[in-house]
VEXPAGU-592008 format. One record per residue (C-alpha): residue in one letter; z, y, x; residue number from 0. Coordinates in steps of 0.001 Angstrom, whole numbers. Each point is the difference from the previous one (the first is absolute). Example, Ala and Ser with C-alpha at 12.3 -4.5 7.8 and 13.67 -1.06 7.14 Angstrom:
residues 2
aa/zz/yy/xx/i
A/7800/-4500/12300/0
S/-660/3440/1370/1
//
This chain:
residues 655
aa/zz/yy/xx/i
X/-1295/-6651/3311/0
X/2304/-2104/-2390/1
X/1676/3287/-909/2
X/-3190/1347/-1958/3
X/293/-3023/-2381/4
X/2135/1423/-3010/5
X/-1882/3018/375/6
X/-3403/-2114/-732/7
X/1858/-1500/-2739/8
X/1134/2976/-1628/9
X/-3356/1648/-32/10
X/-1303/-3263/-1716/11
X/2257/715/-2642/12
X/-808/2847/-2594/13
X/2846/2296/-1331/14
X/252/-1343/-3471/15
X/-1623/-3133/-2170/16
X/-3422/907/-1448/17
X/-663/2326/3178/18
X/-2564/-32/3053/19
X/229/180/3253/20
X/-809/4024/111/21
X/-2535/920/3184/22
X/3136/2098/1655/23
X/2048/-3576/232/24
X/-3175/-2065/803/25
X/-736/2461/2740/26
X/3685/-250/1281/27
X/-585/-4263/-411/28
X/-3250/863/2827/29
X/2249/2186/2107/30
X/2804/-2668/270/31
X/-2422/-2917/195/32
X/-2019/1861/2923/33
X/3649/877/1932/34
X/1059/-4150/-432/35
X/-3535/-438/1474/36
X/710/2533/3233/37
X/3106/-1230/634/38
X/-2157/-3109/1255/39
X/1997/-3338/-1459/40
X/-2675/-1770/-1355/41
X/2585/-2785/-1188/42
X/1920/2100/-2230/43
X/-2782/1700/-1218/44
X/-909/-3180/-1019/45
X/2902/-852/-1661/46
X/-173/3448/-1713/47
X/-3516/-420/-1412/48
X/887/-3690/-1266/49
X/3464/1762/-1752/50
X/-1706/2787/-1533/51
X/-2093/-1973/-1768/52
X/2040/-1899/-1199/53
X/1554/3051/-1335/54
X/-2497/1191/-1345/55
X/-1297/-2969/-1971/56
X/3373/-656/-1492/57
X/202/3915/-1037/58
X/-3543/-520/-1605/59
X/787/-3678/-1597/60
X/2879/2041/-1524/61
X/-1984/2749/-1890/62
X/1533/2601/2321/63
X/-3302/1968/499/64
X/-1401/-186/-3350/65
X/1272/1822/-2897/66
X/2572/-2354/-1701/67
X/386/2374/-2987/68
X/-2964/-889/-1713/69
X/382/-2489/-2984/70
X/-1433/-3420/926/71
X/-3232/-1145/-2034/72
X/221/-2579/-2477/73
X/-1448/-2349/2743/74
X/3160/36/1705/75
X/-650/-2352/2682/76
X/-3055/1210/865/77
X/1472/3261/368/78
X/2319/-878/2136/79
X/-2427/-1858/2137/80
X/-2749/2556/618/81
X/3097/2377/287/82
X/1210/-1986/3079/83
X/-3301/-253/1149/84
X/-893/3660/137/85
X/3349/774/1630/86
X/-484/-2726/2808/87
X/-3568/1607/812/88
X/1963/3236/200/89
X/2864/-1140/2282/90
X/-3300/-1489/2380/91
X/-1653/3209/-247/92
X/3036/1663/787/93
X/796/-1884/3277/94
X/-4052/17/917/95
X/553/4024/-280/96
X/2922/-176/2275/97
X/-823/-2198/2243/98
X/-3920/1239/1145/99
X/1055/3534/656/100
X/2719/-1159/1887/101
X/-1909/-2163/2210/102
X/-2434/3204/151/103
X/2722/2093/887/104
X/1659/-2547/2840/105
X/-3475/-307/944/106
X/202/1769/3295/107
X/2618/-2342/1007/108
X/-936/-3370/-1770/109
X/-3812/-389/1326/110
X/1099/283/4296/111
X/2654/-2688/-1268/112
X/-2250/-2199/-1956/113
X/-2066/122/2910/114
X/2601/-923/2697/115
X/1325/-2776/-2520/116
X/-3691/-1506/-50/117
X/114/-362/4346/118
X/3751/-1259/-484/119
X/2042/-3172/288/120
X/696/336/-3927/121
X/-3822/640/-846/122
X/-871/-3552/-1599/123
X/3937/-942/-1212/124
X/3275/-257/978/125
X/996/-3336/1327/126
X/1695/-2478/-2192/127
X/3018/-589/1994/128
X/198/4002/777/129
X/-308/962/-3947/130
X/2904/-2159/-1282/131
X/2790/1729/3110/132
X/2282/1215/-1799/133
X/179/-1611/-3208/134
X/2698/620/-2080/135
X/3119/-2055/522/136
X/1256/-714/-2802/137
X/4029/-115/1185/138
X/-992/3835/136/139
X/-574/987/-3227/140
X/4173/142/-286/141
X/-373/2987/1979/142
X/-568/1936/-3244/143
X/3660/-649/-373/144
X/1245/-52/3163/145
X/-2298/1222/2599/146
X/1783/-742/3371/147
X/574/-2958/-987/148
X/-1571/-1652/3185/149
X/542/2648/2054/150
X/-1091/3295/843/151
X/-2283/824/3037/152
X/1889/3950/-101/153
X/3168/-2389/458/154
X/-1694/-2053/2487/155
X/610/-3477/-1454/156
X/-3012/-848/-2257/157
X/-277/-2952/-209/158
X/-2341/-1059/-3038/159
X/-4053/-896/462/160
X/-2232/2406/1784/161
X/373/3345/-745/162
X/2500/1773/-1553/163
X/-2112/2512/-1948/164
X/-2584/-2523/-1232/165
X/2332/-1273/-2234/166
X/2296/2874/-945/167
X/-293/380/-4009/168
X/3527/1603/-730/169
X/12/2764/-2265/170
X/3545/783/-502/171
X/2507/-2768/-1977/172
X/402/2364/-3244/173
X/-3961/574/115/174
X/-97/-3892/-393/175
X/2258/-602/-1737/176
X/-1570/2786/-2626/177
X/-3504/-2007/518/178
X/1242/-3171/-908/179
X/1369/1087/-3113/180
X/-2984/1528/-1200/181
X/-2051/-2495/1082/182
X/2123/-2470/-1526/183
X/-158/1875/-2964/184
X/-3361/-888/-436/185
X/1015/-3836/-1240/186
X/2604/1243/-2526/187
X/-377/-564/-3699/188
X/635/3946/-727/189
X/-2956/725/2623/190
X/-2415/-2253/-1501/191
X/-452/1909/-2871/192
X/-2314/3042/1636/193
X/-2653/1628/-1493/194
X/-3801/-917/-149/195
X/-1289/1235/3137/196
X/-2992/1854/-1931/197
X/2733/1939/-2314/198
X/1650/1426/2854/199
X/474/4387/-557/200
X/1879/716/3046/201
X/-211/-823/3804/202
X/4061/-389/-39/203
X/133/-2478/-2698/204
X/-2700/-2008/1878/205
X/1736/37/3460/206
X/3228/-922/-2137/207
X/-1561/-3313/-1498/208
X/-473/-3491/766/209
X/-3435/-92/704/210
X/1036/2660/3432/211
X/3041/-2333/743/212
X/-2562/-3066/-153/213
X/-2616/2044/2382/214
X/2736/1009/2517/215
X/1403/-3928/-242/216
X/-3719/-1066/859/217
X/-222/2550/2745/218
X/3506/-1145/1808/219
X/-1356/-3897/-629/220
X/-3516/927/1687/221
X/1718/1902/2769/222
X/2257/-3439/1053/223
X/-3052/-2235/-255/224
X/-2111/2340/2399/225
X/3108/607/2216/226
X/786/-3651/393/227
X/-3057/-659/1818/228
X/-627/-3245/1105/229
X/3207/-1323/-1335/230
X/-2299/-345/-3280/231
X/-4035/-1088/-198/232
X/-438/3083/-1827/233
X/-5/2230/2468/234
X/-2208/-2165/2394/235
X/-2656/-1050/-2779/236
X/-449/4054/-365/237
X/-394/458/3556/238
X/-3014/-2669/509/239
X/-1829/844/-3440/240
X/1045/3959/-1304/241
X/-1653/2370/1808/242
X/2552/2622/1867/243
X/2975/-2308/270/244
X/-1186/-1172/3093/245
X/71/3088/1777/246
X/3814/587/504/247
X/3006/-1680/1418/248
X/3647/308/-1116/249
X/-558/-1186/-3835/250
X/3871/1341/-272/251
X/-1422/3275/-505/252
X/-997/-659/-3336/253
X/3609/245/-926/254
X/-330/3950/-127/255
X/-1145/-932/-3390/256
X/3165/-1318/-944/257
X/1665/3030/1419/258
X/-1851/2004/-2047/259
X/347/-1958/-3278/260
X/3500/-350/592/261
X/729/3784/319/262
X/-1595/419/-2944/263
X/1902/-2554/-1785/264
X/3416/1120/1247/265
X/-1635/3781/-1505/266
X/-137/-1918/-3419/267
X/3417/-1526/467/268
X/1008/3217/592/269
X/-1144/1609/-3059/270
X/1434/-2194/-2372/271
X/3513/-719/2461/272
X/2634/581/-2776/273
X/3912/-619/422/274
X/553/-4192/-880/275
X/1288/-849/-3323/276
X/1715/-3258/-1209/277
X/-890/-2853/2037/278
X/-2179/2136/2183/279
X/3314/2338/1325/280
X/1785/-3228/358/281
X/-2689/-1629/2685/282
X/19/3404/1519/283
X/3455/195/504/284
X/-272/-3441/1414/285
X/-2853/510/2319/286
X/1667/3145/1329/287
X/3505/-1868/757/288
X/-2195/-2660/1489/289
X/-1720/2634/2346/290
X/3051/1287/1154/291
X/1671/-3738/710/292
X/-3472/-300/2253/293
X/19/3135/1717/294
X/3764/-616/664/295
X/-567/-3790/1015/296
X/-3071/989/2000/297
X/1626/2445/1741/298
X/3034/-1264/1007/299
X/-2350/-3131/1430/300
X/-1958/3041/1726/301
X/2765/867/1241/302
X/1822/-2825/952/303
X/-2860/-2805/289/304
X/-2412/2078/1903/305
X/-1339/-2441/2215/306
X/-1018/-2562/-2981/307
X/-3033/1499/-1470/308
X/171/3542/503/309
X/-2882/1166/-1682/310
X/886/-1880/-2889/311
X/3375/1129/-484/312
X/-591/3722/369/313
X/-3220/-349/-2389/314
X/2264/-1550/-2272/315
X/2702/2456/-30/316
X/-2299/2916/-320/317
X/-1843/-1622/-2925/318
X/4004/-407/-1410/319
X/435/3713/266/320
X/-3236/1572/-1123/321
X/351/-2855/-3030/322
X/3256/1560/-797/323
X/-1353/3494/-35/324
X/-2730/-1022/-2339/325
X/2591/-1927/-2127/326
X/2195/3520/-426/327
X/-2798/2013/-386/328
X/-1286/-2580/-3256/329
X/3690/377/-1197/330
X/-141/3820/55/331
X/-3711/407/-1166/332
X/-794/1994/-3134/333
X/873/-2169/-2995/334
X/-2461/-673/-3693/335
X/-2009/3070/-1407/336
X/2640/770/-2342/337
X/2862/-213/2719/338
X/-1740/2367/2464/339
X/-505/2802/-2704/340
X/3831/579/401/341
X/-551/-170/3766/342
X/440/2942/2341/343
X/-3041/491/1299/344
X/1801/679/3244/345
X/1385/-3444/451/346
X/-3383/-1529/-528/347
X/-1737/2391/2961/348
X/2929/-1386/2044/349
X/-892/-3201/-700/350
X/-3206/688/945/351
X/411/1847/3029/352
X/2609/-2950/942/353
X/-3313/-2377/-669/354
X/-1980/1467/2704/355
X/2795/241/2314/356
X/596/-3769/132/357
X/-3553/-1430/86/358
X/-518/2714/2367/359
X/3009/-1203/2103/360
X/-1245/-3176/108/361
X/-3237/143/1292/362
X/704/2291/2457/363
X/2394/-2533/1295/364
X/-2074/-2381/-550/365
X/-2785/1759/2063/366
X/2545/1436/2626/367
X/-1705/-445/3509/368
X/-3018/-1702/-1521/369
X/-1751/3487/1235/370
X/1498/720/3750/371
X/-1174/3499/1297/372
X/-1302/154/3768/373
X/1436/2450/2238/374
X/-2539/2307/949/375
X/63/-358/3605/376
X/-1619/-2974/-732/377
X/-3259/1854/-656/378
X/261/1758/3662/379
X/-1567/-1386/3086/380
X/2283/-1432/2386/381
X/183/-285/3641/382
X/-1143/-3556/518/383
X/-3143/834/-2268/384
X/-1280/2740/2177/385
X/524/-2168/2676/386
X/-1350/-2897/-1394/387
X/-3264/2313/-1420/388
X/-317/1711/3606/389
X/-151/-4077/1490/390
X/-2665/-962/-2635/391
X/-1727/3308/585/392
X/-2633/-834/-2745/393
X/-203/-3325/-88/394
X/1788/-2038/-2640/395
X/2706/-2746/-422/396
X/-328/-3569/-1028/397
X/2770/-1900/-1961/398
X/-417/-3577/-831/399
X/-257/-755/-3787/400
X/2920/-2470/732/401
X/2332/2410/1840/402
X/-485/2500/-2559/403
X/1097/-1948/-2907/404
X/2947/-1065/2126/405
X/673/3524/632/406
X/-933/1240/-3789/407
X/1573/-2522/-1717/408
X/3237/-1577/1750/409
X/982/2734/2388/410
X/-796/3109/-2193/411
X/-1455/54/-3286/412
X/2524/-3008/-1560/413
X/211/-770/-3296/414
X/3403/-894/-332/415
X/1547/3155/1473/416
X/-964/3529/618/417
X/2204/350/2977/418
X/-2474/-657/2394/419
X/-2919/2177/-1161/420
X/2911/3069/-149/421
X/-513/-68/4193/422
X/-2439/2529/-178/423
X/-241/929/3574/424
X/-87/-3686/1117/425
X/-3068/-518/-2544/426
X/-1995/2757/1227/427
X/448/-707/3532/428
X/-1790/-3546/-553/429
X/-3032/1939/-1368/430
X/-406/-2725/-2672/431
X/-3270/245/-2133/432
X/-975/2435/-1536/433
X/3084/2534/1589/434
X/-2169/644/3164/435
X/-1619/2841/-2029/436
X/2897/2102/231/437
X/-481/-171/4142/438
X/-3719/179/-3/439
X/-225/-3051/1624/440
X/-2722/-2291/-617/441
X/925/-3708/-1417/442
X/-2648/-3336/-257/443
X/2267/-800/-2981/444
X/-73/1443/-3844/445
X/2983/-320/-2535/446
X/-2304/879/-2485/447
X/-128/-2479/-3424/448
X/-3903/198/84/449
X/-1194/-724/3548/450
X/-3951/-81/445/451
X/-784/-3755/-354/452
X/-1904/-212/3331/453
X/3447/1200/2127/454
X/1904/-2244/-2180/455
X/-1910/-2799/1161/456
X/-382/1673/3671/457
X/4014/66/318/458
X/48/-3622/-1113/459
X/-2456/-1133/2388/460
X/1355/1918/2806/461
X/3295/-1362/-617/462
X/-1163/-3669/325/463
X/-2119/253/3094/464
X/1304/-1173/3327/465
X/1585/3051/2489/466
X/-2636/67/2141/467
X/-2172/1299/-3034/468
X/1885/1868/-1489/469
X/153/2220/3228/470
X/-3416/634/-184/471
X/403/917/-3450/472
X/2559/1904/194/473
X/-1820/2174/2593/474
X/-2946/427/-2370/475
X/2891/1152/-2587/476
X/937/2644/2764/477
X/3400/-1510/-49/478
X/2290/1554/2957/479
X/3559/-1493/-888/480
X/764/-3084/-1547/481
X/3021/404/-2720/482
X/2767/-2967/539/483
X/3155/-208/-1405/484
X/3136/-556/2219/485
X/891/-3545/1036/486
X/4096/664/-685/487
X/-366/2953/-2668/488
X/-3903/266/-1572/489
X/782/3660/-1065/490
X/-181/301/3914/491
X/-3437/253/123/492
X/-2242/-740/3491/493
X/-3034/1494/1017/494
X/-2358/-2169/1718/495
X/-2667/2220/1512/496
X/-3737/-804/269/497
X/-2752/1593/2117/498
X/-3473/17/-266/499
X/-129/1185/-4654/500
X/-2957/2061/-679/501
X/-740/1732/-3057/502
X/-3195/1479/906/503
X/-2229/-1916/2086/504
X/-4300/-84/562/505
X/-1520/-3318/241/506
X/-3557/-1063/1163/507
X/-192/-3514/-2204/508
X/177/-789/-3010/509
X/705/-3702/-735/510
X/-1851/-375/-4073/511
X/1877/-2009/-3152/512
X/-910/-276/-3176/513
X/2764/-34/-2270/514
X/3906/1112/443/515
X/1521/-3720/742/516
X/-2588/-298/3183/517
X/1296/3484/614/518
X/3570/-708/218/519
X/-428/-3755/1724/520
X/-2626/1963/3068/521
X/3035/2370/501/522
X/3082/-1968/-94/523
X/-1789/-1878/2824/524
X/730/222/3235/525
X/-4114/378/1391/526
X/-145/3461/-801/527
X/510/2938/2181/528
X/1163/2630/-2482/529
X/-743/2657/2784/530
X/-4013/-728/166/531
X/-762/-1195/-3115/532
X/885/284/-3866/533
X/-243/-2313/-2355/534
X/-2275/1012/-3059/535
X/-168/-1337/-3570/536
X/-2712/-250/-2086/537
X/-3082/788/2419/538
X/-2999/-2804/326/539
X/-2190/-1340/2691/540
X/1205/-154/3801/541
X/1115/2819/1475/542
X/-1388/1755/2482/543
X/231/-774/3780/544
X/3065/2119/1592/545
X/1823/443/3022/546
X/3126/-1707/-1102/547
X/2389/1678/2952/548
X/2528/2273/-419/549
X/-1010/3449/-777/550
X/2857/2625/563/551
X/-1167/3624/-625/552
X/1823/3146/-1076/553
X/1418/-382/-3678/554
X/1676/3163/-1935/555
X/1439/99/-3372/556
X/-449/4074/-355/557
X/1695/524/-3360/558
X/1137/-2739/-2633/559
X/2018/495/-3393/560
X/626/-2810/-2518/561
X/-3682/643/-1367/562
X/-2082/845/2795/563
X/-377/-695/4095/564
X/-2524/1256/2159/565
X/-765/-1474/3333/566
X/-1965/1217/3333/567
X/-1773/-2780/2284/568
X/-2466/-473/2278/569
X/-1699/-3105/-149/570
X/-2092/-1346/3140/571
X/-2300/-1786/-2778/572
X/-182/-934/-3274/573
X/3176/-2201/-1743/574
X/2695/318/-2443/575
X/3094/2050/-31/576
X/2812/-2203/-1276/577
X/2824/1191/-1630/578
X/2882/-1900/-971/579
X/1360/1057/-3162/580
X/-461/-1681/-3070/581
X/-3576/-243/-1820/582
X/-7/1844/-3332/583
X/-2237/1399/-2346/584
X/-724/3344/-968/585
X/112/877/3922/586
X/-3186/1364/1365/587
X/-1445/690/3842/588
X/-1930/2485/1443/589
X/-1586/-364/3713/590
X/-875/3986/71/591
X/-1782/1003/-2513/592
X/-782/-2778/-1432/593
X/1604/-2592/-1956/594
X/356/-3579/1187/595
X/1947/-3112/-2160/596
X/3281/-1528/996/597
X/-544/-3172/796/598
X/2483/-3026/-571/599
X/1507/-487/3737/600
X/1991/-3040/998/601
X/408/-979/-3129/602
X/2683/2482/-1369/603
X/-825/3598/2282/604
X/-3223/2620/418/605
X/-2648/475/1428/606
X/-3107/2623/861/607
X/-2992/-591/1366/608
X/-778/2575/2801/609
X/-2699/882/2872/610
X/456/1223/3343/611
X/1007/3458/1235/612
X/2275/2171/-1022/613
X/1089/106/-3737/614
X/2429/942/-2518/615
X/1240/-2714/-2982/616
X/1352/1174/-3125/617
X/1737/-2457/-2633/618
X/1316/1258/-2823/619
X/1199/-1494/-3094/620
X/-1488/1368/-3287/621
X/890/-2506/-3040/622
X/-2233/220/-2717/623
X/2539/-1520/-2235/624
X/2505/3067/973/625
X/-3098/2515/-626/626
X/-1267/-1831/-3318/627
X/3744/-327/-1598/628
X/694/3276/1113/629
X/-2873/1571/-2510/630
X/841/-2323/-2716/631
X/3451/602/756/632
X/-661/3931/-199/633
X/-2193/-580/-2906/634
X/2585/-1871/-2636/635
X/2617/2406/1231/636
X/-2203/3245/-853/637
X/-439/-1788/-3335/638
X/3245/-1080/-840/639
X/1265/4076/757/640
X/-2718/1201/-2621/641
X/982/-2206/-2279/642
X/3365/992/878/643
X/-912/3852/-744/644
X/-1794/-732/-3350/645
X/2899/-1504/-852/646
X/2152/2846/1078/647
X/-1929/2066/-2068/648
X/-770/-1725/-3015/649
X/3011/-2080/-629/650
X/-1647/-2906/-1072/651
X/2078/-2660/661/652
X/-1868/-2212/-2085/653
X/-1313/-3387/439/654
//
């Protein structure tokens, strides 16, 4: 998702001062807007939104979509005022016209998820204590010069504050070093001296000036006080009183704002980047021998001292080294306009070229193992899966939530090395959440980030109750072997088995509650007989008398697909067939021909009402959020591809 971002920010910029948006780039603005949408990370498409208009304020506050050619009135001020004002209305217009379509577009995708983040454990707020993990620490903000420098999870000794890519804001050290001197630039005496943003003719000399410098500075400055979380009360004050900051956790994500601000900077440090003169070759001379004494001192200590700090010593010495390169490369860069029109232009391609070798070289070492490939037998069923799937034979597996983050999280899925996770076969043979999928094999538990807010609160429940209940529960889960991890080695994992799980079961009582917490505290009790009666929320009265034994007659699931099951019974009299998989709108039942609800069973599963005799029940899930984004979806798309043709054929690219 974060990689649509310059592209939104490019199409919010028009080709030249005095220009609008043409319809072709506003319709390419929807496109990319729509694909950040579909690629389903709400919190960057957050941050996106909040960037971009930014972006597009500042271009508008800076007379970038108005025609700046005109002569200003005698009521200069004025002029400038309702200019600014105009513009601003056009930058919101602008954004409005991106974002709706987009959202029309995404539709088909956007409404199921709205609707499954409404029945959530996120649907009110994220909690307090969850939205500040992973707030910035500050100690790693010298990772934009030296990004090992506590450790490396692809070298397997990280050993800085949670995770290692939370943090991670290096850029490459001559990209930095480029943004700080532009940036810097912006506080110089030469600098201060820019234009009046209303007299502004061309895009380039805009981007060039102080007031872009000062809006990239305030970008960066935003990005660290978001980041840091609750190290500051900013952060926290926006959370209990700003709507939409209270939906997300890791405020260190806001720092892809400062990536992006900082690549643009080190693109304006770039274009001016001349060969030092006077004072300024002299520092650069110095600098340069200086990087050379540290990647020298550095690496001998590397070398030498490798058991005193490691990670610092080796971030230090390649800091040294790619400091050095950027010091030779400022030595040999293209001197003062007048110098370089003697230049062959061969020596400054060379230059170049030699550029984009070096910050290339250093980010891929930088990144080197940060992306570890998988072997594709990992993807292939093995022998103690079939085995395993043949034992369950249907039925599903039950980890607790405490062994799993013991397995996840300190056997497996580390954060300060990789080494583990790289034991492919040994991961898959523990069928850890969510990789029973690629066995077929049924699981109680869900990896998922979004988990419906009644099973979140089931699991928690179920995890607290005493064994004895939980058995009974975990038969009404049709739970067959209990997941545990080895006493000696927890990647050894042990099967416990359990008889007696049903998925599909008739009762003759029903036991009535009103709301969902009488739901879940009738079931987690140990008085009810899961195999004669069902638990139902939300009916009234008493219900009626029953034969509470026992009723075991013929059950068949005849066909079932993700979306659909249909199952034969014959019922001595009239009761409920009960089926244990999670409640869920948008599903529907048919007993025959005709159409019965779905009631709310045992707090969390199913149920249909059915009489006696033989019969046939359908369910089968039909959102109407899929169906109802799907026609919007189709609509704005059929739109945006005649627009798409007018403008093929008229060439208006006009605003």
């Amino acid at each position: 998702a974060a990689a649509w971002l310059p592209w939104i920010l490019l199409c919010l910029t028009p080709k030249k001062t005095g220009g609008r948006i043409g319809s072709l780039q506003r319709l390419v603005l929807v496109i990319f807007l729509g694909m950040q949408l579909l690629a389903g990370h709400a919190q960057t498409t957050w941050f996106t939104w909040l960037l971009a208009g930014m972006w597009a304020f500042f271009l508008g506050w800076m007379g970038i979509y108005a025609d700046n050619s005109l002569p200003l009135s005698s009521a200069g001020e004025r002029y400038r005022y309702q200019g600014r004002t105009r513009q601003m209305g056009y930058a919101a217009k602008l954004l409005a016209l991106g974002i709706l379509p987009a959202l029309a577009l995404a539709a088909v995708q956007l409404l199921p998820t709205a609707e499954y983040l409404s029945l959530s454990q996120r649907s009110a707020a994220v909690d307090y204590d969850a939205a500040m993990i992973y707030s910035l620490w500050p100690w790693r903000l010298l990772g934009l010069l030296a990004p090992d420098l506590f450790g490396n999870p692809a070298q397997a000794d990280y050993w800085g504050y949670g995770n290692y890519w939370e943090d991670a804001v290096y850029i490459g050290l001559l990209p930095a070093i480029l943004a700080l001197g532009a940036l810097l630039a912006a506080f110089c005496r030469k600098a201060a001296s820019s234009p009046d943003p209303v007299a502004y003719n061309d895009l380039r000399e805009m981007v060039l000036g102080l007031e872009f410098r000062r809006f990239l500075i305030f970008i960066c400055a935003a990005s660290l006080v978001l980041a840091l979380g609750k190290n500051t009360p900013i952060f926290p004050w926006l959370y209990r009183y700003i709507p939409g900051f209270d939906s997300f956790q890791a405020p260190s994500r806001y720092l892809v704002w400062l990536e992006v601000a900082l690549c643009l900077a080190a693109a304006l440090g770039a274009e001016t980047w001349r060969r030092p003169e006077r004072g300024g070759l002299y520092w650069t001379r110095l600098a340069t021998a200086g990087a050379l004494a540290v990647a020298l001192g550095a690496g001998l200590g590397w070398y030498l001292l490798g058991e005193v700090q490691p990670t610092f010593i080796r971030a230090t010495a390649l800091a040294g080294l790619w400091g050095l390169g950027a010091g030779l490369l400022s030595l040999a860069a293209p001197g003062s306009e007048v110098e370089r029109e003697g230049e062959p232009r061969f020596n400054k391609t060379r230059w170049q070229w030699l550029v984009v070798v070096w910050i290339a070289a250093d980010l891929l070492v930088a990144g080197m193992g940060l992306n570890p490939a998988i072997d594709l037998d990992a993807y292939r069923s093995s022998a103690t899966a079939q085995e395993l799937s043949q034992e369950l034979d249907g039925h599903r597996l039950y980890l607790s939530p405490n062994h799993e983050q013991q397995l996840k999280y300190e056997s497996f899925l580390r954060f300060d090395s990789f080494e583990p996770a790289k034991r492919w076969q040994l991961l898959r043979s523990t069928i850890l959440p969510n990789s029973n999928i690629f066995e077929h094999i049924s699981s109680v538990n869900n990896f998922d980030p979004l988990l419906s807010g009644s099973y979140a609160v089931w699991m928690e429940t179920v995890d607290r109750l005493p064994p004895a209940v939980q058995v009974e529960l975990f038969r009404l889960m049709d739970v067959r072997l209990l997941q545990q991890p080895g006493p000696f080695q927890p990647e050894q994992i042990q099967y416990v088995p359990l008889t007696g799980g049903k998925r599909i079961r008739f009762v003759g009582c029903a036991l009535a509650v009103h709301d969902a917490q009488e739901a879940l505290e009738k079931t987690t009790n140990e008085g009810v007989d899961f195999d004669s009666s069902v638990v139902l929320e939300g009916t009234s009265g008493s219900p009626a008398p029953c034969d509470a034994a026992a009723i075991s007659i013929p059950l068949q699931i005849i066909e079932e697909n993700p979306s659909e099951m249909v199952v034969d019974l014959d019922a001595p009299g009239a009761g409920y067939l009960v089926i244990s998989d999670l409640w869920y709108p948008g599903w529907k039942a048919w007993v025959g021909e005709t159409e019965a609800p779905i009631l709310h069973a045992n707090f969390l599963f199913r149920a249909v009402a059915v009489g006696s005799g033989k019969q046939q029940v359908t369910l089968r899930y039909q959102p109407l959020s899929f169906y109802l984004g799907a026609v919007i979806s189709a609509a704005a798309l059929l739109i945006l591809l005649l627009i798409l043709r007018k403008s093929a054929r008229t060439g208006d690219r006009s605003g």
